[in-house]
N, C-alpha and C positions, 0 to 999 in steps of 0.2 A: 600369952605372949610367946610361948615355947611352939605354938605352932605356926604362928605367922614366921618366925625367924625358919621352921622348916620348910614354908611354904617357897620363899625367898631365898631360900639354900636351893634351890631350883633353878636350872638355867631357862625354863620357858618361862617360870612364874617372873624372875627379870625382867625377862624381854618384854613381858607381858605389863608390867607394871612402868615401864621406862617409855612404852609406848602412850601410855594412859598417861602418861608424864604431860609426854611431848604434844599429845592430841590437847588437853588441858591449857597447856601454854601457849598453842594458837589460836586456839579457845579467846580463852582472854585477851590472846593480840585484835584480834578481830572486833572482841568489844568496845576497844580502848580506841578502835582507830573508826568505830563507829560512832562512838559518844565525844571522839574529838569532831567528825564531822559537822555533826550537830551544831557542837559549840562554835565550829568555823561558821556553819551556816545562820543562826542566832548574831552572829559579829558584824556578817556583810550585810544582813537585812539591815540592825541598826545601823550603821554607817549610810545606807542606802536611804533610810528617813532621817537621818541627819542632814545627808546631804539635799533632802528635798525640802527640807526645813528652814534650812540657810538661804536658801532658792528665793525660798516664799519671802520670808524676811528681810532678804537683799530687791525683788521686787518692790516689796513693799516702802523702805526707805526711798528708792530711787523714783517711788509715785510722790512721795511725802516730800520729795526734794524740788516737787514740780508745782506741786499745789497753790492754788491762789493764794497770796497772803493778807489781803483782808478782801472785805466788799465791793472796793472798788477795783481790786486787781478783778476778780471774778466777776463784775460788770463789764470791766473793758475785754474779758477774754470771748465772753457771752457775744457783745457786738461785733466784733475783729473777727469772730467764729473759730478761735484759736482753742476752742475747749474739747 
């Protein structure tokens, strides 16, 4: 311990260690704003199949709202050629 605190009683071993500081904490800013990225990117894809999801599903009702509702609706539509 007696020699790190002499190495640190040093004005370059400071400067030296304050830069490894600094190098270190942009380090890390760079990780954190890469792994946020991700996570942004992971958020809009789901959002992107959710919203083609709801697409499909609102299709789909608005076919189902159209549908013959028995035999004879879907005979008359057959001959009318309204199908």
């Amino acid at each position: 311990m007696g020699a790190f605190v002499a190495l640190m009683a040093s004005r370059w071993a400071r400067r030296l260690a304050i830069g490894i500081a600094l190098i270190g904490a942009v380090l890390l800013f760079l990780l954190y704003l890469r792994r946020a990225g991700e996570t942004a990117g992971r958020h809009a894809e789901r959002l992107k199949q959710m919203e083609r999801q709801n697409d499909i599903q609102r299709r789909m009702l608005e076919a189902a709202s159209t549908r013959p509702r028995d035999r004879d609706d879907l005979a008359d539509r057959l001959r009318n050629g309204r199908f």
